[in-house]
N, C-alpha and C positions, 0 to 999 in steps of 0.2 A: 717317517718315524712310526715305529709302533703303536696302535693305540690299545691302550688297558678298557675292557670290556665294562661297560657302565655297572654299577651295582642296583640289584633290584633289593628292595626292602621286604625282609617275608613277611606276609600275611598274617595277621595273631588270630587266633585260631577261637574262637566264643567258647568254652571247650563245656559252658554250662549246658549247652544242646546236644543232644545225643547225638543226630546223626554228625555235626561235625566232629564230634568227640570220636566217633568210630572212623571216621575220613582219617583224623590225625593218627591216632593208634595203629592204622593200616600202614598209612605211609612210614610211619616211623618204624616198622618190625620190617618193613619188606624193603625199602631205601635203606637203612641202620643195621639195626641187630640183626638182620638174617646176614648181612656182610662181614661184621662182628662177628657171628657163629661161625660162618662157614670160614672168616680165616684167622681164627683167634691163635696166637703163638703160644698156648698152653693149655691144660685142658682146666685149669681152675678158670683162666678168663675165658673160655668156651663154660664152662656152666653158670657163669654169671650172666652172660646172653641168654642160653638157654633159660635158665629164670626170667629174666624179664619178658621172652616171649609169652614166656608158658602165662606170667600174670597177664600181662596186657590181651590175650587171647581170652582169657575168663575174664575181665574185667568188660570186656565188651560185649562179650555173648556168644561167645563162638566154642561149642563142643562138639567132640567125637560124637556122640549122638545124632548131633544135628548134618551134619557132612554126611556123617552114613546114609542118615535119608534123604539128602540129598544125589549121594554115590549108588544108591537104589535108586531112585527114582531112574536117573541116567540109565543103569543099566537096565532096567525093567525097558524101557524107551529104546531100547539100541536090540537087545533080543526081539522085541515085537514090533521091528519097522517095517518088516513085511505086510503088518496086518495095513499099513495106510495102502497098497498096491491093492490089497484086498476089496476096500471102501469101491462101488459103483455103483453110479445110479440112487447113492443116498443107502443103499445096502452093504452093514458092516459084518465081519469076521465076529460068531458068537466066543468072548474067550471068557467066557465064567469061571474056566477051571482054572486061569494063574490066579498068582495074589494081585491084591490090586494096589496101586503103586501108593508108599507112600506119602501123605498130605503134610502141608505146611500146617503147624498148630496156631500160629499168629500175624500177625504185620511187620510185628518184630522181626520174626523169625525168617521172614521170607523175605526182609529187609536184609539181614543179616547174611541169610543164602547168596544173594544179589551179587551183596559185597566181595564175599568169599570166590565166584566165581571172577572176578575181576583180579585176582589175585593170579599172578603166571604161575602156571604150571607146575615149574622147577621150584618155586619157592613154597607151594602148597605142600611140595614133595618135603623139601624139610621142616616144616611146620608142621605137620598132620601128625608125630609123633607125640610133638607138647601139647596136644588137646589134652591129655589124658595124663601125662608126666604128673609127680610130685616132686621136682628139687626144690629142695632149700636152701637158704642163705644164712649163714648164721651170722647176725651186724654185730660188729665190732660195740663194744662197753665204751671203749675209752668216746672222751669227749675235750673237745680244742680249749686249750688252757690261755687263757687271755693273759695279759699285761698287767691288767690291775683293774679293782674293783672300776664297772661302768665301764670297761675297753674291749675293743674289737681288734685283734689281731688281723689286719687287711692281708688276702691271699696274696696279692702282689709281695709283701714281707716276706713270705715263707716261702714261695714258688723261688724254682732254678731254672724255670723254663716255661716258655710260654703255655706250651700244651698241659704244664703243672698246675698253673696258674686258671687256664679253663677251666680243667679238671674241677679244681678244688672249688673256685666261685659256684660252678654249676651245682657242686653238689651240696653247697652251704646252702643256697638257695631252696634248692630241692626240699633238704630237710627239715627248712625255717615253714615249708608254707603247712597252712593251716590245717587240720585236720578234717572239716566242715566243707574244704572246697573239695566239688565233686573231679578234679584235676591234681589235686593230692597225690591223692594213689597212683594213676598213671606214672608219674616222677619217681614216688618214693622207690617205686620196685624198678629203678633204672638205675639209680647212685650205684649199685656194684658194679655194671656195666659201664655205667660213666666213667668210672677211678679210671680203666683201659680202654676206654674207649677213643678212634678213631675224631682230628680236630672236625672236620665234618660233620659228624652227629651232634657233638657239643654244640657248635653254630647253630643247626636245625633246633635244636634244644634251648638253648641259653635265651632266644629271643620270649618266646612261650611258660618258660619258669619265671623269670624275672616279669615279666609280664602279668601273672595269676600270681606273685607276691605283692604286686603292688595294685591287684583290685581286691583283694585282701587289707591292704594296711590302708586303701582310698576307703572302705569300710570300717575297718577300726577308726579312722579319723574323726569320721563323723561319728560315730558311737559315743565316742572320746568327747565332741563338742558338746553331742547334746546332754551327757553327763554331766559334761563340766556348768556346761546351762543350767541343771535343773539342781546341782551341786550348789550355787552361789544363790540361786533363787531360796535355797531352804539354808542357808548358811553354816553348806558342813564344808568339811575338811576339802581342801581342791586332790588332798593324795588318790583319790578314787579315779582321778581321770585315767592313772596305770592300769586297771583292771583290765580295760581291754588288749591292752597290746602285752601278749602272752608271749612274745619269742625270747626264750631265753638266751643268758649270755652274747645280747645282741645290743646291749644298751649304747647311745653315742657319745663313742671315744671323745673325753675331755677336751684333747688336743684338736679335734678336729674341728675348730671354731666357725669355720667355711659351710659345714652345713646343718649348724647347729640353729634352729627357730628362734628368733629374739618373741619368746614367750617364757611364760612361768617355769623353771624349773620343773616341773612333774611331767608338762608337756613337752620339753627340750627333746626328748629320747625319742625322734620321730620312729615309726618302727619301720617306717622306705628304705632306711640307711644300710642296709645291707647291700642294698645298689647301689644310692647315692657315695655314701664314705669308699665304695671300691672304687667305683669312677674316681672321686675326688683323688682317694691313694696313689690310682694309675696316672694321673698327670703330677702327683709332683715332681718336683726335680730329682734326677736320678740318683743321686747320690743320699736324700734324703730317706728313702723308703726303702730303695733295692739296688741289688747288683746282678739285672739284669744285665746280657747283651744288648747293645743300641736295636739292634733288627730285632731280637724277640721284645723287650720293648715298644719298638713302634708297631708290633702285630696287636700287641696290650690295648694299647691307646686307640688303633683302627676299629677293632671289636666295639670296645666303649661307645665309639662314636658313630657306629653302624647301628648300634642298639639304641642309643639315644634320638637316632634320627628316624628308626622307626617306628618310636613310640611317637615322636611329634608326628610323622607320616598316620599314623592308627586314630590316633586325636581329630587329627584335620578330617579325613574320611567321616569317623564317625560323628562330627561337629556337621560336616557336609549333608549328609544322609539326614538329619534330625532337621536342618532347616529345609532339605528337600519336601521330605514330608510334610509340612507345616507352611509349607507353600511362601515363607517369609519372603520381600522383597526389599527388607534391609541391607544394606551391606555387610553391616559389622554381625548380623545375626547369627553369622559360624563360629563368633567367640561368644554367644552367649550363652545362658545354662550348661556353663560345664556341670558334669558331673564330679561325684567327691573320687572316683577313680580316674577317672581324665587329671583330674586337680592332682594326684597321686603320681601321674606320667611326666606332668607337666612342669611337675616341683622338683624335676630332677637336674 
């Protein structure tokens, strides 16, 4: 019998460090959107590609400027390769009269150079245009109308189709996270390219968004706690625990009692739940939520559970790695000090 190719769990990406934050942006424009670009079925979802290259290229460092002096360098190097045949005996060819090749201005930069020559050929060839482009996108006003005050309309509801269903999670996601994470912007300037985007990318993507949403809300939590701490210490109102968690029209659906906190009222509205209540949505019973097909359906549920197993996979690692360092010889010491974003993974 045939055997199904095991599943490897992606890797979540620190995206707070620069150099992996440029590793992911690389991979994601040269794997994704430059395939995206190059074979979009109309030229509106071809300039939604085109945008997100062109941002994710300045968000990282990469200009016209900088290539050019690099693309001089190269050629300056390629016209005077004669002079190394020249060198003997420790005796060099006087060339004072070219220019003299341009220099790298930083570590950054030469960092960045590094990068860019790693990039193939053929895809430098379509990229090298949007160093310097200005398209725009002009985002849609309208905004997703819930059910009733405190509800979340789960995309599985509204989706006809699995890849609708991607679509839409990823880019609710997308535009719940925080303004303050430095992983923000990379997403936000993707949702035009996500609506038509390839299921592929979404994969690559969905694990990484949901992922930086919920070390986001592992933060508001505790913000939230120790509020609420120093709230009861001075006996004001517990309403203030709210403050921190700022996602609009994302409050948790009444109905959905399953992942609702047996805590205070003001605290109940976890702000995870944009993950958690979709998961929850994708397994009820089918007739409860949607009219999906059985098979896109169970593609729903697969995602879900691919996602959920690689955040417990991200956990354990990074539980792993802390008591390596700290040299413990307890056993049970890889479940100890979670962090409040691990707690944030883990509560899913």
């Amino acid at each position: 019998a045939a055997m199904l190719p095991a599943r490897v769990s992606p890797t979540l990406c620190n995206l707070q460090d620069e150099e992996e934050r440029m590793e992911f942006v690389c991979t994601l424009i040269v794997d994704h959107l430059v395939h995206a670009f190059a074979m979009a079925p109309s030229p509106s979802v071809q300039l939604c590609a085109a945008y997100s290259i062109q941002e994710l290229l300045r968000l990282v460092g990469f200009t016209k400027d900088l290539i050019q002096r690099q693309q001089q360098a190269g050629n300056d190097g390629n016209a005077h390769g004669g002079t190394k045949s020249a060198i003997r005996g420790g005796r060099r060819k006087n060339d004072s009269g070219r220019r003299a090749t341009p220099r790298v201005n930083s570590v950054q930069d030469e960092r960045l150079l590094q990068r860019w020559g790693l990039i193939p050929a053929s895809i430098q060839e379509i990229i090298s245009p949007l160093l310097d482009s200005k398209y725009t996108i002009q985002q849609s006003s309208r905004r997703r109308t819930d059910t009733g005050a405190g509800s979340r309309n789960a995309c599985i509801v509204r989706a006809s189709s699995y890849i609708g269903w991607l679509r839409a999670w990823s880019v609710e996601l997308a535009t719940t996270l925080s303004a303050s994470s430095p992983a923000a912007a990379i997403f936000k300037v993707c949702t035009s390219a996500m609506k038509e985007s390839s299921a592929d990318m979404l994969l690559f993507l969905l694990p990484q968004i949901a992922h930086q949403y919920c070390l986001g809300t592992g933060s508001n939590m505790a913000q939230s706690s120790a509020k609420s701490a120093a709230s009861n210490n001075n006996g004001k109102d517990d309403a203030s625990n709210d403050k921190p968690i700022v996602i609009e029209d994302d409050e948790q659906d009444a109905n959905d009692s399953s992942t609702a906190m047996d805590v205070d009222g003001a605290s109940a509205a976890m702000p995870r739940h944009i993950v958690s209540s979709e998961i929850h949505a994708v397994f009820l019973p089918e007739s409860e939520m949607h009219s999906l097909p059985g098979d896109q359906w169970r593609l729903c549920k697969e995602v879900c559970l691919d996602l959920l197993d690689t955040f417990s996979s991200h956990v354990r690692n990074q539980q792993s790695l802390r008591v390596t360092g700290k040299r413990s010889a307890r056993k049970d010491s890889q479940y100890s000090n979670t962090t409040p974003e691990e707690e944030a993974l883990l509560a899913l």
